[in-house]
C-alpha positions as CSV (number, residue, x, y, z in Angstrom):
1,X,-111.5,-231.3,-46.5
2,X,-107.6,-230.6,-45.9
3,X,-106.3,-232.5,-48.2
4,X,-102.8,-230.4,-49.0
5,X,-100.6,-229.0,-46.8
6,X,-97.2,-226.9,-46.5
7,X,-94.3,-227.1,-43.8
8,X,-92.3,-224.4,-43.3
9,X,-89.1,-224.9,-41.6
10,X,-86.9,-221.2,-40.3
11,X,-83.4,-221.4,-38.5
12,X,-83.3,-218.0,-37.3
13,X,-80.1,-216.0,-37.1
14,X,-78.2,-215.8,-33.7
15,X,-79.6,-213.3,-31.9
16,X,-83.0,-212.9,-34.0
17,X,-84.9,-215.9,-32.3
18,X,-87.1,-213.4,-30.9
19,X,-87.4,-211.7,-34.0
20,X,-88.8,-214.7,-35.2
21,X,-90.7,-216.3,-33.2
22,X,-93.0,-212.6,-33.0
23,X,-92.9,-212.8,-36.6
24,X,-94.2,-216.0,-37.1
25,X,-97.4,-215.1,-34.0
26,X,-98.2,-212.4,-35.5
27,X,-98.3,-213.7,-39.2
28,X,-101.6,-215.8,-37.6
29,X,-103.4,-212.6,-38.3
30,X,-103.1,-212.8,-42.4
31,X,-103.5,-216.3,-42.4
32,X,-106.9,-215.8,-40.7
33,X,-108.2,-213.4,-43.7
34,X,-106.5,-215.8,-46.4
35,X,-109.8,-217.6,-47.5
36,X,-108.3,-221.0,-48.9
37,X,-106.6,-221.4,-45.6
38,X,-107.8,-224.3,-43.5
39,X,-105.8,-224.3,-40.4
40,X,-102.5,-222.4,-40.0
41,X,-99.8,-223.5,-36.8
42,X,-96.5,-222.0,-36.0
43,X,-94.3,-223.9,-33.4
44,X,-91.3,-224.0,-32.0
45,X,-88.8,-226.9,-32.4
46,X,-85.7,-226.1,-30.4
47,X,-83.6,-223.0,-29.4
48,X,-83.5,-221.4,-33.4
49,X,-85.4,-223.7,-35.2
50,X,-89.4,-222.7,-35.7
51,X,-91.6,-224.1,-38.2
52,X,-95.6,-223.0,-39.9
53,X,-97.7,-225.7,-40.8
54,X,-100.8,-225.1,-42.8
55,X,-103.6,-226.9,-44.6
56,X,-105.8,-225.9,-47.6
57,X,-108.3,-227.9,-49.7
58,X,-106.6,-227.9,-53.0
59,X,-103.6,-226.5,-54.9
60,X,-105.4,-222.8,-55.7
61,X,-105.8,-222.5,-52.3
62,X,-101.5,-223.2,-51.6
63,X,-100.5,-221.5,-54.5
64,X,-102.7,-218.5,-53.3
65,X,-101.1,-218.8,-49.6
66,X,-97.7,-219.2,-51.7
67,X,-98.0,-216.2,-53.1
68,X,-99.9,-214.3,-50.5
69,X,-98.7,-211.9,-48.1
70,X,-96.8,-213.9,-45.7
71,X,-94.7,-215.7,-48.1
72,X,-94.2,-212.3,-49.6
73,X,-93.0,-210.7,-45.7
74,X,-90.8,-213.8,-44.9
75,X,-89.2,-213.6,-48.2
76,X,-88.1,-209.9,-47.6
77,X,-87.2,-210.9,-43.9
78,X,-85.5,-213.7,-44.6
79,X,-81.6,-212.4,-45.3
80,X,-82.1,-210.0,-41.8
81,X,-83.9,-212.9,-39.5
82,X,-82.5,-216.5,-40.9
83,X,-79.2,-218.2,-40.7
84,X,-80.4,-219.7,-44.8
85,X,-82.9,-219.7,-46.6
86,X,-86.5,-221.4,-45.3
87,X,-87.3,-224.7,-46.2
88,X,-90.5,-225.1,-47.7
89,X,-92.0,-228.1,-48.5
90,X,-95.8,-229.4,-49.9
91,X,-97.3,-232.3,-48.5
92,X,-100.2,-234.5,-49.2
93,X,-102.3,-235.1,-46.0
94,X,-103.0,-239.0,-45.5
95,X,-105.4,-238.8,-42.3
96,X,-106.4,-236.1,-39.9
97,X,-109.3,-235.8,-37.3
């Protein structure tokens, strides 16, 4: 059951939308081999703004995604691609279908 989840909110840097927006796509391809992972979005919210929302089971399973590879590729991205640093935030999930 998805009981945890993470929100990940990225203002990318004028110019690097693009940048960003590929980045964030193509990250779906880690998240897919990350075991704990339950679902894994990435959206847009306006012009600069994107955001990755993703559900696990329990806390091994986001500290694992916390400390897996995409964390670990935004992280190193972030001063090139981002206007500051990401938000990141964990949430409890209350309902889903």
């Amino acid at each position: 059951m998805k009981n945890l989840g993470l929100l990940a909110t990225l203002k990318a840097k004028s110019g690097k939308e693009m940048e960003v927006e590929n980045f964030i796509k193509e990250a779906v391809n880690l998240a897919r081999k990350e075991e704990k992972t339950i679902t894994w979005y990435s959206f847009k919210i306006n012009h600069n703004t994107y955001g990755i929302f993703d559900t696990f089971e329990n806390e091994s399973g986001r500290d694992a995604h916390l400390n897996g590879e995409i964390a670990s590729a935004l992280m190193e991205k972030a001063s090139e691609l981002l206007s500051e640093s990401p938000t990141i935030e964990k949430v409890e999930i209350l309902s889903a279908v």
